[in-house]
C-alpha positions as CSV (number, residue, x, y, z in Angstrom):
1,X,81.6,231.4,-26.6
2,X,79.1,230.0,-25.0
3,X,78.6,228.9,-22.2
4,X,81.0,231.4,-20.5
5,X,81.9,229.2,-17.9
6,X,82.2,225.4,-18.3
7,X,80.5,223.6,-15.1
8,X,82.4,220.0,-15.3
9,X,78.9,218.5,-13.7
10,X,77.1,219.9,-16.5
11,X,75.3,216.8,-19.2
12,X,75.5,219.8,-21.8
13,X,76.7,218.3,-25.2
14,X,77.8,221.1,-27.0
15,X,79.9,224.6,-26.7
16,X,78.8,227.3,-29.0
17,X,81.2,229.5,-30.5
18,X,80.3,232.9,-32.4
19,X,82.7,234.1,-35.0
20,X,82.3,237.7,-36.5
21,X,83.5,238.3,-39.4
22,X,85.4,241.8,-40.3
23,X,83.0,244.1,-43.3
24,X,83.3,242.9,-46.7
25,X,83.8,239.1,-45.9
26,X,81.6,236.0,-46.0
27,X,81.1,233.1,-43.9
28,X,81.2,231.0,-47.2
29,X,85.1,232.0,-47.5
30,X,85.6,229.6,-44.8
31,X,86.6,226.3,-45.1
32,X,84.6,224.6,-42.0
33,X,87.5,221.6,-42.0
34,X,90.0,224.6,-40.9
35,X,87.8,225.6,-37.8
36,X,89.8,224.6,-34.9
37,X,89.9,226.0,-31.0
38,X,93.2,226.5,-30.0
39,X,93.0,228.3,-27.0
40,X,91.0,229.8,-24.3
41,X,91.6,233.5,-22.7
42,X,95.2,233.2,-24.1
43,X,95.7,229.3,-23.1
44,X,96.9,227.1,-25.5
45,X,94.7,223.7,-25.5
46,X,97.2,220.7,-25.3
47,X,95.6,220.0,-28.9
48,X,93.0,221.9,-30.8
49,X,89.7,221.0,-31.2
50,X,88.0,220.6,-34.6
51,X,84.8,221.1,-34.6
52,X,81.9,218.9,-33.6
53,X,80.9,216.6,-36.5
54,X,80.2,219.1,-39.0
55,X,78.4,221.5,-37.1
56,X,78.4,224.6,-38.4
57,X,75.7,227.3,-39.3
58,X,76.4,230.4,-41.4
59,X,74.6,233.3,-39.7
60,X,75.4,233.6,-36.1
61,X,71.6,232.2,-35.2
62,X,70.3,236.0,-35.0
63,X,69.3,236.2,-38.5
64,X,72.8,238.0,-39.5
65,X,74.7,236.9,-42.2
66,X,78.4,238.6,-41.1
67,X,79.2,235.6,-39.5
68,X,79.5,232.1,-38.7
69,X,78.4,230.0,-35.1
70,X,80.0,226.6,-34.6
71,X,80.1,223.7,-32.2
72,X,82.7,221.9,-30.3
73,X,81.7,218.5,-28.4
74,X,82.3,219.7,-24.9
75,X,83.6,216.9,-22.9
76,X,86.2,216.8,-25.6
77,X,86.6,220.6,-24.7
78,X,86.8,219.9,-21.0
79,X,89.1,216.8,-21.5
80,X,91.9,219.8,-22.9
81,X,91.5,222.4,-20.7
82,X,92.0,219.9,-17.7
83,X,94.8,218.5,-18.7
């Protein structure tokens, strides 16, 4: 997850989440409109967050293909976990 650390004064729009994938399976067996963030560090969100629009990028932006990066609107984000 990027970033690591969510600064509540940051204007950022965006928090990036990487998602490995075990051998043998493909970022195109997932359904994008299943991706949710549930919870952080073992906290459960009050809700869980479906991803930004439809952002979402097979690859993890490194050129692999073994996963998948997506993006969750971050004042959303920060909305949950200060609740």
């Amino acid at each position: 997850m990027s970033p690591q650390t969510l600064s509540l004064g940051s204007e950022g729009e965006r928090v990036t989440v990487r998602i490995r994938l075990p051998g043998g399976r493909h970022p195109s067996e997932i359904d994008p409109s299943t991706v949710e963030l549930a919870e952080i560090d073992g906290a459960a969100l009050t809700q869980p967050l479906n991803i930004a629009g439809s952002w979402l990028q097979y690859g993890e932006g490194d050129g692999s293909s073994s996963g998948l990066m997506v993006k969750f609107d971050r004042q959303q984000l920060q909305m949950l976990v200060g609740a």
